[in-house]
Phi, psi and omega in degrees: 000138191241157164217130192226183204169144235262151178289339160289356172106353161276150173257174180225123152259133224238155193192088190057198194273051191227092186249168181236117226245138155198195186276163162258183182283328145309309163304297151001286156325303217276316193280324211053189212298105168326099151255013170154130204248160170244098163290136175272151191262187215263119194097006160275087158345140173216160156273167191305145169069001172265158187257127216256323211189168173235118153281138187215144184200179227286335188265323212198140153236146202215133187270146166274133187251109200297125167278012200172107154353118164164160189279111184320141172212021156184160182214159195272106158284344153296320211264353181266334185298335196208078187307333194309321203307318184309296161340293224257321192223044180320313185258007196228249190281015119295047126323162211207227211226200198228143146253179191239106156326112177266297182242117211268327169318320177312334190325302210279359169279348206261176202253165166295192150260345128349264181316327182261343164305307179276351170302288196294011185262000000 
């Protein structure tokens, strides 16, 4: 499983042509307590950088951005019942939704964790 990640602050865990899209822990950070996401729904297609979903949270609301050209093919139904997952499990069980990769190539623009660690710094 490889994971990358977008200068908007989303990560991707990418698994074959399937990836699993949320906030990072820095995005997190910057909003504070997450009290409600908006999911695009299951079967709508976006392009890379089109706005997928919305996060909102005590301070702000920040559009989620498709990181990568592809069809939604699940969404996290804990995290719209319990927005806090984004908080409390930004990488694990906050996940925002899953997609099917149309070009799997966009992949390779995206930063590594390395890269986005010294970005978000």
């Amino acid at each position: 499983m490889t994971v990358k990640y977008t200068e908007d602050h989303e990560w991707l865990k990418i698994e074959g042509d399937t990836a699993t899209v949320g906030i990072t822990v820095h995005a997190q950070d910057a909003l504070g307590d997450v009290v409600f996401v908006d999911l695009p729904a299951v079967g709508t297609s976006f392009a890379q950088k089109e706005t997928a979903g919305v996060v909102e949270s005590v301070k702000a609301a920040a559009d989620v951005y498709m990181p990568v050209s592809g069809e939604v093919t699940a969404i996290n139904e804990a995290l719209k019942d319990d927005p806090s997952l984004a908080n409390s499990d930004p990488m694990g069980a906050g996940w925002f939704f899953k997609i099917k990769l149309s070009d799997p190539s966009q992949l390779d623009a995206l930063m590594d964790e390395t890269r986005y660690t010294a970005f978000a710094a």
